[in-house]
PDB file as gemmi writes it, atoms N, CA and C in Angstrom:
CRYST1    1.000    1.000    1.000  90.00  90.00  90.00 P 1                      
ATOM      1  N   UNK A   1     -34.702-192.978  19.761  1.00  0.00           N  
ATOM      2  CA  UNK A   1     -35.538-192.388  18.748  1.00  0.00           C  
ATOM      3  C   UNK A   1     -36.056-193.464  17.785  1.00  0.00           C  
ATOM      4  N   UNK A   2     -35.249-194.435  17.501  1.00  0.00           N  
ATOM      5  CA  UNK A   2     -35.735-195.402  16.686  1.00  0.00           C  
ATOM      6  C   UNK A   2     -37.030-196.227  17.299  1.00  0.00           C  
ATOM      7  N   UNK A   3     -36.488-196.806  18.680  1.00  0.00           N  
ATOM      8  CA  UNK A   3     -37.361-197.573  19.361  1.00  0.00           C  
ATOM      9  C   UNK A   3     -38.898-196.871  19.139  1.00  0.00           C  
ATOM     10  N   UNK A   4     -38.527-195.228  19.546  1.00  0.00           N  
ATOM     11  CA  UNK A   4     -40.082-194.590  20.120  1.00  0.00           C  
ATOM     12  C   UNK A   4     -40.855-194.586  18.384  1.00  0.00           C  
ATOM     13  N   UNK A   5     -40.071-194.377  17.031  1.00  0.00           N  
ATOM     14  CA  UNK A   5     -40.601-194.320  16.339  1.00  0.00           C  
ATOM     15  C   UNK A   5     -41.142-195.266  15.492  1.00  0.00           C  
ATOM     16  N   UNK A   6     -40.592-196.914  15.863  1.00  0.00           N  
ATOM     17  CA  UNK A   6     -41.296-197.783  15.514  1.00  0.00           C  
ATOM     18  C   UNK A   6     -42.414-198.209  15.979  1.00  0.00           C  
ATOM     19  N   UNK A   7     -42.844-197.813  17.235  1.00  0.00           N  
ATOM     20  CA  UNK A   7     -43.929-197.577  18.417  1.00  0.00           C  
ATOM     21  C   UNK A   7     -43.049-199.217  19.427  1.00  0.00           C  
ATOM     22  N   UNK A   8     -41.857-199.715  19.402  1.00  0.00           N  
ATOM     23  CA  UNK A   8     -41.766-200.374  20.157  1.00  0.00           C  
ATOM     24  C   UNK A   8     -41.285-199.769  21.922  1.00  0.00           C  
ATOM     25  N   UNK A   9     -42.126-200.650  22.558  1.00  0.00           N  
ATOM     26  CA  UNK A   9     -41.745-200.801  24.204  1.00  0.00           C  
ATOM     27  C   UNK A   9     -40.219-200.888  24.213  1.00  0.00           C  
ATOM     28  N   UNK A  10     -39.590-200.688  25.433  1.00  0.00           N  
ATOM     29  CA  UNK A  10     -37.809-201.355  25.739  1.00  0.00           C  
ATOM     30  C   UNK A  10     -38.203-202.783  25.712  1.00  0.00           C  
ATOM     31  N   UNK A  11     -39.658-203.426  26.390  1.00  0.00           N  
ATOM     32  CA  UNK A  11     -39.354-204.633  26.458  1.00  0.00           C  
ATOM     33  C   UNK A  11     -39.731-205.280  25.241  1.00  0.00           C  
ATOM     34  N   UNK A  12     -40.486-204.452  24.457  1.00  0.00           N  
ATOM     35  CA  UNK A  12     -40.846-205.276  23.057  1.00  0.00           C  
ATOM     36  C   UNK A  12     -39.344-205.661  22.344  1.00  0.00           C  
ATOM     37  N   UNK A  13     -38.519-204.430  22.284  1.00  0.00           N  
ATOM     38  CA  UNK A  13     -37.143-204.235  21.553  1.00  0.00           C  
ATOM     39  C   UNK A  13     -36.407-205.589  22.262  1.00  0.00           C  
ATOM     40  N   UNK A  14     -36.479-205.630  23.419  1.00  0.00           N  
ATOM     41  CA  UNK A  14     -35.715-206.541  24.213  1.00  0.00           C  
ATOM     42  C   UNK A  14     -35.921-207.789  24.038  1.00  0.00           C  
ATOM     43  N   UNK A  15     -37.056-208.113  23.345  1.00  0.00           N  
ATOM     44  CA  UNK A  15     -37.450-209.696  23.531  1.00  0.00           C  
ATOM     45  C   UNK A  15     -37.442-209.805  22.001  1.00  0.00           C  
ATOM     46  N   UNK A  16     -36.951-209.143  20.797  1.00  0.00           N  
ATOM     47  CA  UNK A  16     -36.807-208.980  19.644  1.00  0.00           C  
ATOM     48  C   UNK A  16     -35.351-209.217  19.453  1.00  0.00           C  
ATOM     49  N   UNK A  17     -34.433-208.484  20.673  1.00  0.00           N  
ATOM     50  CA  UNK A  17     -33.026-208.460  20.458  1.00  0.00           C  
ATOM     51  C   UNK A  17     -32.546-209.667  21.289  1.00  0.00           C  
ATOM     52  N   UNK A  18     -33.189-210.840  21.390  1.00  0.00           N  
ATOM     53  CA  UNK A  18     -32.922-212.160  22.216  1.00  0.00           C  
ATOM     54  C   UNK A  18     -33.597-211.711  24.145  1.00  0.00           C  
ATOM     55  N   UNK A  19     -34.666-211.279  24.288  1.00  0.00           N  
ATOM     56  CA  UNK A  19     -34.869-211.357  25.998  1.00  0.00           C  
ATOM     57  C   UNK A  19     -33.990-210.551  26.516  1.00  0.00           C  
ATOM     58  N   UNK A  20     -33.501-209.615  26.101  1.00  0.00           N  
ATOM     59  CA  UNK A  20     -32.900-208.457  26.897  1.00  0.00           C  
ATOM     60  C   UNK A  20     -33.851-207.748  27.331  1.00  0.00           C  
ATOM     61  N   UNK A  21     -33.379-207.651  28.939  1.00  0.00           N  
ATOM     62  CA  UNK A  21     -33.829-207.287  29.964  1.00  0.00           C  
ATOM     63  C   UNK A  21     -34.012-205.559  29.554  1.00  0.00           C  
ATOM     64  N   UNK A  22     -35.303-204.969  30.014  1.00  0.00           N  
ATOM     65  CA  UNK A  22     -35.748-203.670  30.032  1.00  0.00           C  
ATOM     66  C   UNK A  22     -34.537-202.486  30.158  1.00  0.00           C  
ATOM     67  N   UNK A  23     -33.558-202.717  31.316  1.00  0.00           N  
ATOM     68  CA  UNK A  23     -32.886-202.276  31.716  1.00  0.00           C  
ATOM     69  C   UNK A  23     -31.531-201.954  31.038  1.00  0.00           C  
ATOM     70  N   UNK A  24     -31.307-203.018  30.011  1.00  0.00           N  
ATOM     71  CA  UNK A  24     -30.003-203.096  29.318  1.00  0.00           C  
ATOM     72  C   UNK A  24     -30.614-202.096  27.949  1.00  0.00           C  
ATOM     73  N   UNK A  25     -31.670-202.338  27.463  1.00  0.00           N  
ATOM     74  CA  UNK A  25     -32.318-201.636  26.535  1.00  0.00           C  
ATOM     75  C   UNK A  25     -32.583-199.770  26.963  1.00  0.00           C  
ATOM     76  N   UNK A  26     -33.146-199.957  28.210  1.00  0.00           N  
ATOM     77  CA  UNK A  26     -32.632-198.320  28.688  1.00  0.00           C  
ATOM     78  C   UNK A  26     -31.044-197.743  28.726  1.00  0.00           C  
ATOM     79  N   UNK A  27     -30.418-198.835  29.472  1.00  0.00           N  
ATOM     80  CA  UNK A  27     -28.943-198.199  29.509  1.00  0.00           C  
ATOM     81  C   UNK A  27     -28.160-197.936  28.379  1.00  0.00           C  
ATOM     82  N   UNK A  28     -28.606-198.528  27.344  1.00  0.00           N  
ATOM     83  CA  UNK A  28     -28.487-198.466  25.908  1.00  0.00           C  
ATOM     84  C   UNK A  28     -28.794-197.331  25.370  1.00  0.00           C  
ATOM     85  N   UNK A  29     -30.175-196.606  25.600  1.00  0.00           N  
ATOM     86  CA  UNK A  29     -30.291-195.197  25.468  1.00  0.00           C  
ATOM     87  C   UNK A  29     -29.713-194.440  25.680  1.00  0.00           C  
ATOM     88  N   UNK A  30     -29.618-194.612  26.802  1.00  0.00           N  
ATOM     89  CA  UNK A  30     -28.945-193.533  27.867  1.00  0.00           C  
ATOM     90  C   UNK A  30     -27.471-193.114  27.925  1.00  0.00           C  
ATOM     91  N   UNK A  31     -27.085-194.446  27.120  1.00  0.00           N  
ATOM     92  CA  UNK A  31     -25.706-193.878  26.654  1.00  0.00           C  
ATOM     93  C   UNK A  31     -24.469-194.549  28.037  1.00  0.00           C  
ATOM     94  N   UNK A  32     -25.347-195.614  29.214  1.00  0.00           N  
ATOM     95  CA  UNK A  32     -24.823-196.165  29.914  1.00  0.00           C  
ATOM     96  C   UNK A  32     -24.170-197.255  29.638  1.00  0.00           C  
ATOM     97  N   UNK A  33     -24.434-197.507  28.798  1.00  0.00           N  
ATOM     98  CA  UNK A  33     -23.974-199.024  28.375  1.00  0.00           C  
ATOM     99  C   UNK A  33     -23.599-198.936  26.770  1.00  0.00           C  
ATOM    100  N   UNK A  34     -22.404-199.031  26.091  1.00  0.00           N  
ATOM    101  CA  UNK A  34     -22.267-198.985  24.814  1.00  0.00           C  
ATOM    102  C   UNK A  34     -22.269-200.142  23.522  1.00  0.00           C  
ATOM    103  N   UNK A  35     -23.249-199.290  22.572  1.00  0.00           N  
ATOM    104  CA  UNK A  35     -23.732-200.753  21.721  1.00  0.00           C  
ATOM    105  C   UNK A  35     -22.352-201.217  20.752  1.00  0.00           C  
ATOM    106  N   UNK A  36     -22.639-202.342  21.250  1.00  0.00           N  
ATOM    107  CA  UNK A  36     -21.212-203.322  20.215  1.00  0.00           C  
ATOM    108  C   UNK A  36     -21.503-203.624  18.866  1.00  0.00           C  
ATOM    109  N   UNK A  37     -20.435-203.682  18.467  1.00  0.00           N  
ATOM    110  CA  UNK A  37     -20.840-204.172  16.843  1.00  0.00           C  
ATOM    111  C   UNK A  37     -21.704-205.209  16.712  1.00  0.00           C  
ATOM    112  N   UNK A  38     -21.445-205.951  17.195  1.00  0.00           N  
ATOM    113  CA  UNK A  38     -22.869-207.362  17.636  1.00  0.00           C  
ATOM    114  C   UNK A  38     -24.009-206.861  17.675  1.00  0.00           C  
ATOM    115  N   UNK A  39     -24.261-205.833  18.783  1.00  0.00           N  
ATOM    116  CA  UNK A  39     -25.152-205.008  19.097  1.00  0.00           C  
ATOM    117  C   UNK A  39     -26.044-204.465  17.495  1.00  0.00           C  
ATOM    118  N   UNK A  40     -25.245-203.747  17.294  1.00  0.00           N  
ATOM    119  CA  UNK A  40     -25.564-202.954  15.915  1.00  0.00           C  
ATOM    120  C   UNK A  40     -26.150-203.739  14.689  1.00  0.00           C  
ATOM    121  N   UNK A  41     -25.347-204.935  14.766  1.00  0.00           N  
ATOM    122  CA  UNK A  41     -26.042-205.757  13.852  1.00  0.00           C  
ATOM    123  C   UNK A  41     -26.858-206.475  14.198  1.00  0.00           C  
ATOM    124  N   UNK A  42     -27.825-206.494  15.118  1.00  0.00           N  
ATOM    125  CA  UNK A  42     -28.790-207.004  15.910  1.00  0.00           C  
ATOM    126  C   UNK A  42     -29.988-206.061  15.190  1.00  0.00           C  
ATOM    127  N   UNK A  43     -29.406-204.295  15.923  1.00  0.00           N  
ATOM    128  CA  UNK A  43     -30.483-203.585  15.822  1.00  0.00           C  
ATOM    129  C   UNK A  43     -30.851-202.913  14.175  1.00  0.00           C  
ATOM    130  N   UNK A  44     -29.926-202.907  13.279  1.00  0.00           N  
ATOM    131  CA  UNK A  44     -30.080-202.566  12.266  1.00  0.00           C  
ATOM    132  C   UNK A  44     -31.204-202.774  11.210  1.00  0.00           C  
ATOM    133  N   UNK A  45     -31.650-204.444  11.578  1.00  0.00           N  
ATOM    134  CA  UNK A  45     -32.834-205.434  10.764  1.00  0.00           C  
ATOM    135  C   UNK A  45     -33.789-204.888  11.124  1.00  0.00           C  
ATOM    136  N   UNK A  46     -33.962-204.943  12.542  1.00  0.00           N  
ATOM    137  CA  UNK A  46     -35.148-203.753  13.419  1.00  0.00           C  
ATOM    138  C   UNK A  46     -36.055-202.893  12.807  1.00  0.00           C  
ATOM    139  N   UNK A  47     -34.703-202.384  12.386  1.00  0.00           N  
ATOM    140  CA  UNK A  47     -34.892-200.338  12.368  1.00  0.00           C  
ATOM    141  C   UNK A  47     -34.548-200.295  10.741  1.00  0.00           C  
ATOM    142  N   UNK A  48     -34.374-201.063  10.038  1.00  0.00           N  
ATOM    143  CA  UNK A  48     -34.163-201.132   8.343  1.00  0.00           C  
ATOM    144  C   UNK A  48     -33.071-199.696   8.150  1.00  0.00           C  
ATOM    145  N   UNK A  49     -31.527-200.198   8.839  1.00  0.00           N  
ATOM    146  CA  UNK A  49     -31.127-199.136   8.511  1.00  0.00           C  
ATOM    147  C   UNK A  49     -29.264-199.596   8.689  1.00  0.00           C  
ATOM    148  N   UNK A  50     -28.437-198.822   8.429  1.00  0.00           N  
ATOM    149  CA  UNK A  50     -26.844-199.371   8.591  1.00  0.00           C  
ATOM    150  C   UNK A  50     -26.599-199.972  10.422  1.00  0.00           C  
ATOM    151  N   UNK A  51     -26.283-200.828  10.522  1.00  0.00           N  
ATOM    152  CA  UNK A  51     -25.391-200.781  12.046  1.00  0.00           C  
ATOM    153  C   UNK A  51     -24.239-199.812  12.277  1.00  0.00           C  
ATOM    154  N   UNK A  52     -24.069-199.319  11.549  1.00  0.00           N  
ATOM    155  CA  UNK A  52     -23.373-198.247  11.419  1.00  0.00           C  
ATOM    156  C   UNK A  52     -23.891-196.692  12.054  1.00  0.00           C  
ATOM    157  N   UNK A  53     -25.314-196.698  11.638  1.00  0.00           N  
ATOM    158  CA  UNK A  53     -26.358-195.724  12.397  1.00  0.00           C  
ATOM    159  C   UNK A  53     -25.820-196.100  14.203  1.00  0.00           C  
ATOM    160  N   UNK A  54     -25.657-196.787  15.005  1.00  0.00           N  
ATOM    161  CA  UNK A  54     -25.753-197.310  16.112  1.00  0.00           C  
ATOM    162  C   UNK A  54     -24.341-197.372  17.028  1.00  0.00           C  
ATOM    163  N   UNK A  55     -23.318-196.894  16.205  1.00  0.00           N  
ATOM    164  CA  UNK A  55     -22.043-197.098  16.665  1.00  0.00           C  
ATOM    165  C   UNK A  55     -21.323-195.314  16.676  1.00  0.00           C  
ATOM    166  N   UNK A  56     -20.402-195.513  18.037  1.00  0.00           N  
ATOM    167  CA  UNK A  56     -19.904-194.282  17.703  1.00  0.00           C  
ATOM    168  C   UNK A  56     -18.933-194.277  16.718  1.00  0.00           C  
ATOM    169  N   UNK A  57     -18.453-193.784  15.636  1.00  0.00           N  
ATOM    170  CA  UNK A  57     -17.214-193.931  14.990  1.00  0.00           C  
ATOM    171  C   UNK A  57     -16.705-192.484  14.513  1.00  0.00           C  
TER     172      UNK A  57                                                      
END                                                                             
Protein backbone atom coordinates (compact mmCIF):
# COMPACT_ATOMS: atom_id res chain seq x y z
CA UNK A 1 0.00 0.00 0.00
CA UNK A 2 2.76 2.32 0.64
CA UNK A 3 4.71 1.44 -2.52
CA UNK A 4 1.27 1.82 -4.74
CA UNK A 5 0.65 5.12 -2.92
CA UNK A 6 3.82 6.79 -3.46
CA UNK A 7 3.25 5.88 -7.23
CA UNK A 8 6.56 3.76 -6.89
CA UNK A 9 7.25 0.54 -9.29
CA UNK A 10 8.73 -2.80 -7.10
CA UNK A 11 11.64 -1.94 -9.20
CA UNK A 12 11.72 1.76 -8.50
CA UNK A 13 11.40 0.73 -4.52
CA UNK A 14 14.12 -1.82 -5.23
CA UNK A 15 16.79 0.26 -6.65
CA UNK A 16 15.96 2.93 -3.78
CA UNK A 17 16.32 0.06 -1.15
CA UNK A 18 20.06 -0.76 -2.59
CA UNK A 19 19.12 -2.88 -6.25
CA UNK A 20 16.77 -5.22 -4.80
CA UNK A 21 15.64 -7.40 -7.17
CA UNK A 22 11.71 -7.02 -8.26
CA UNK A 23 11.07 -10.23 -6.76
CA UNK A 24 12.32 -9.76 -3.17
CA UNK A 25 10.22 -6.47 -3.20
CA UNK A 26 7.07 -8.62 -4.26
CA UNK A 27 7.79 -11.37 -1.77
CA UNK A 28 7.90 -8.66 0.66
CA UNK A 29 4.30 -7.88 -0.09
CA UNK A 30 3.13 -10.87 -0.18
CA UNK A 31 4.07 -11.63 3.07
CA UNK A 32 6.71 -14.36 1.57
CA UNK A 33 9.57 -13.08 2.77
CA UNK A 34 9.66 -11.16 6.21
CA UNK A 35 10.86 -7.52 6.60
CA UNK A 36 13.80 -7.25 9.15
CA UNK A 37 14.49 -4.58 11.30
CA UNK A 38 17.22 -3.52 8.78
CA UNK A 39 14.53 -3.85 6.42
CA UNK A 40 12.23 -1.41 8.22
CA UNK A 41 14.72 1.03 8.66
CA UNK A 42 15.49 1.12 5.09
CA UNK A 43 11.79 1.53 4.25
CA UNK A 44 10.65 4.01 6.78
CA UNK A 45 12.76 7.27 5.06
CA UNK A 46 10.81 6.11 1.88
CA UNK A 47 7.46 6.22 3.16
CA UNK A 48 8.12 9.21 5.98
CA UNK A 49 6.83 7.02 8.59
CA UNK A 50 7.98 4.61 11.94
CA UNK A 51 9.89 1.25 10.91
CA UNK A 52 7.81 0.18 13.23
CA UNK A 53 4.78 0.61 10.61
CA UNK A 54 6.70 -2.46 8.71
CA UNK A 55 7.32 -5.02 11.39
CA UNK A 56 5.10 -7.56 12.88
CA UNK A 57 5.15 -6.92 16.67
Amino acid sequence: MYRENAGLTQEALGKILGDLPKQHISNMKNNHRKITLEMAKKLAPVFNTSPVRFLDL
